[in-house]
C-alpha positions in Angstrom: 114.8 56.4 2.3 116.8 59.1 1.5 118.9 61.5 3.7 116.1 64.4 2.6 113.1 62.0 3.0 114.3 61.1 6.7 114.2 64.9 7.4 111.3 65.4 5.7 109.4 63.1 7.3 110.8 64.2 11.3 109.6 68.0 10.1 105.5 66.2 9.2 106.2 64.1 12.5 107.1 67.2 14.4 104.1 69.1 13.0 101.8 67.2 13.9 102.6 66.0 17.6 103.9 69.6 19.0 101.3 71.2 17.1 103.6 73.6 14.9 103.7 74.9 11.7 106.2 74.3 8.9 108.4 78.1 9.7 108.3 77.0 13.4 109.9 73.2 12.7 112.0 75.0 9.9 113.8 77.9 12.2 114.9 75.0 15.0 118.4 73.4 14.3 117.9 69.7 13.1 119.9 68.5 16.3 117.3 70.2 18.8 114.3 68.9 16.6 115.4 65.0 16.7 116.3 65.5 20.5 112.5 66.7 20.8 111.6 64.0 18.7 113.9 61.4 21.2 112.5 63.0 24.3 108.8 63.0 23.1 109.6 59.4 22.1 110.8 57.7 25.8 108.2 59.8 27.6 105.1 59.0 25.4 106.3 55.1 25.1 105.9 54.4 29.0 102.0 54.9 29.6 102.2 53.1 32.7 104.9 55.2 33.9 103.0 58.2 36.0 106.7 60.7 36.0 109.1 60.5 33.8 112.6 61.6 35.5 115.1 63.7 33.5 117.9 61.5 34.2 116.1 58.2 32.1 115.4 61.0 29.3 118.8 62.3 28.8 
């Protein structure tokens, strides 16, 4: 996979799971998107876990 593909494919995952549009994904910095991305990732792979405290996400 190429370097565009990669961020290609975090802007379709993005779209999809927060619900946005392309512009929306687009105007955010690519650092903020893939920290979404990393946060959205540790809180949605614990589905036993009932709270998710800040200080496992950062």
């Amino acid at each position: 996979m190429t370097a565009y593909e990669g961020v290609l494919s975090c802007y379709v995952f993005a779209m999809k799971t927060f619900n946005s549009s392309f512009a929306e994904v687009d105007g955010m910095e690519l650092e903020t998107l893939s920290d979404l991305i990393s946060v959205y990732e540790k809180i949605s792979d614990a589905p036993t876990k009932k709270t998710a405290f800040i200080d496992d996400i950062l």
